[in-house]
Structure formats: structure tokens, C-alpha cells
VMD Tcl script that draws the C-alpha trace (Angstrom):
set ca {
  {-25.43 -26.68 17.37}
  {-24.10 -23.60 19.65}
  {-21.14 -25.02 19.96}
  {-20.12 -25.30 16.65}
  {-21.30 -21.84 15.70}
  {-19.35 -20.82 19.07}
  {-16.19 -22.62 17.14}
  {-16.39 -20.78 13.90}
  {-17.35 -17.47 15.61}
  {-14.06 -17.60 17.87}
  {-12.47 -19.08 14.24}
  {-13.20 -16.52 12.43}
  {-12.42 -13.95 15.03}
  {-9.09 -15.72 15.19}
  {-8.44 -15.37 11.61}
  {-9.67 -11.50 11.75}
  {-7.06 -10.47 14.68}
  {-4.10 -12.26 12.57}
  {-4.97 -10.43 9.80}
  {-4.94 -6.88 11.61}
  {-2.06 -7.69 13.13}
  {-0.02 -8.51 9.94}
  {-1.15 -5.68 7.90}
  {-0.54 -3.57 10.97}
  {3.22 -5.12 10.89}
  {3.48 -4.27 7.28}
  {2.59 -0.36 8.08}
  {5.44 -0.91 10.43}
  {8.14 -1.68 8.19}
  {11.02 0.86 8.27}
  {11.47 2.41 4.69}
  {14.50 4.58 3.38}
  {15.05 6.75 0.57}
  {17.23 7.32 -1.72}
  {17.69 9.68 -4.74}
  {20.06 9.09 -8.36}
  {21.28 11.72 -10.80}
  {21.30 9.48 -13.73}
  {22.11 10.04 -17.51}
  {17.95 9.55 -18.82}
  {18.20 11.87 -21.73}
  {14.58 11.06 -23.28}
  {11.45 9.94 -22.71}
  {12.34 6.48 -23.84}
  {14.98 6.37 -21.37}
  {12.06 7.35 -18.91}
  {9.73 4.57 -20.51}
  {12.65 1.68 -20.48}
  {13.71 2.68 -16.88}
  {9.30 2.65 -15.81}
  {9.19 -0.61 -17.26}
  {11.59 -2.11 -15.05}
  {12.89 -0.45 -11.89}
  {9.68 -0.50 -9.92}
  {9.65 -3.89 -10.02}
  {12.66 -4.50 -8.35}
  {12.71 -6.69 -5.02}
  {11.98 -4.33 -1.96}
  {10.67 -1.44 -4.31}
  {7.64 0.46 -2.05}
  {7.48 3.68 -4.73}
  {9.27 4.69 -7.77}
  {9.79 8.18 -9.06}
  {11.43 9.40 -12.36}
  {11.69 12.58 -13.59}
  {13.03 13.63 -16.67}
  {13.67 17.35 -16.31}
  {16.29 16.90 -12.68}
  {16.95 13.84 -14.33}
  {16.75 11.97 -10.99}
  {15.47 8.82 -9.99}
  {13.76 8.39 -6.27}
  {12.71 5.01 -4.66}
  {11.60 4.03 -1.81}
  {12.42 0.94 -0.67}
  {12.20 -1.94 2.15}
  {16.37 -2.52 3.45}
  {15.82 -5.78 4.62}
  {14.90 -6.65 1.29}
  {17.38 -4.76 -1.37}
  {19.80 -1.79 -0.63}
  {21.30 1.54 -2.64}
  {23.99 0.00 -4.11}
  {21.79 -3.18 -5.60}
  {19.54 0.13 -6.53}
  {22.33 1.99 -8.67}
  {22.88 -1.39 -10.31}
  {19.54 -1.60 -11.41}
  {20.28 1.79 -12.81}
  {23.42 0.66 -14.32}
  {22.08 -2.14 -15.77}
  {19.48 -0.16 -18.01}
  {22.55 1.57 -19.01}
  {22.47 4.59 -17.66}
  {24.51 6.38 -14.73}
  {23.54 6.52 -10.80}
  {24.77 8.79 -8.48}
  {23.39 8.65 -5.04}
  {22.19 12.91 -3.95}
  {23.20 12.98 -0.65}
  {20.51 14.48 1.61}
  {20.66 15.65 5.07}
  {19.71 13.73 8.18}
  {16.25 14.13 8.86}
  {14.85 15.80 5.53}
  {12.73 13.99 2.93}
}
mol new
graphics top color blue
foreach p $ca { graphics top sphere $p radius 0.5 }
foreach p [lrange $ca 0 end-1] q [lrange $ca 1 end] { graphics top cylinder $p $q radius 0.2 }
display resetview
């Protein structure tokens, strides 16, 4: 009888420790940035572009405002990349132009 609760203590301690260590290699992951100047005149273009560019592979966050008329993301490079990003944008049928930002600032 100890030694099977000995088994599914070290088990479950097992399981625990691969857990920590994959969400701990998900904090990891090296994000970039990236900001548009795109043609969103309205909130419906606001709305359309909500409903679908947060959602695209890699995507961590998602920002779109109106006013500047910009759209940010934040996204995973192994997984998508700006120009599959202005695409997106394109796609929706609106304009993307990457804001170039200096080294080092966010």
C-alpha cells in the first residue's frame, strides 16, 4: 500500500514540475511589436477589423484605435510575422503601413 501511494505521489509530482516548466517556457517566448497606420475611418471599420485580427495565428494582444488610426499587435515570430500582419490588414480592406519605432522603445 506505501508503495503505490509512493508511485502516485512521485506521479503527480512529476506531472506538477512539467507543468511549471512549460508555462514557465511560455513566459519565455520572445514577443515583438509592431504598429500600422491604416485607413479605419469608422467604428465599423474598428468592429470588422476586432472581429478578426486578434485571432490571427501568433496574435499575443491586439490594439485598435480609431482616433491615430493605428493598429498595434503583439505577436509570437516564430509563429506569423509583419508582413503576414499587414496582409491581414489588407485583406479587411484597408491600408497598413508599418510606424517605424526606434530600437529599444515600446
Amino acid at each position: 500500500m506505501k508503495a503505490r501511494i509512493t508511485i502516485l505521489m512521485t506521479s503527480l509530482l512529476l506531472m506538477v514540475s512539467v507543468g511549471a516548466f512549460a508555462a514557465d517556457k511560455k513566459k519565455q517566448a520572445n514577443y515583438e511589436e509592431v504598429t500600422f497606420v491604416t485607413s479605419i475611418e469608422c467604428k465599423n471599420c474598428v468592429k470588422k477589423c476586432k472581429d478578426v485580427l486578434p485571432y490571427e495565428k501568433g496574435i499575443k494582444d491586439c490594439k485598435i484605435d480609431l482616433e491615430t488610426q493605428t493598429v498595434y499587435f503583439k505577436f509570437d515570430p516564430t509563429k506569423t510575422s509583419k508582413d503576414k500582419l499587414a496582409k491581414a490588414i489588407r485583406k479587411l480592406g484597408y491600408t497598413a503601413s508599418e510606424v517605424e519605432t526606434e530600437k529599444g522603445t515600446k
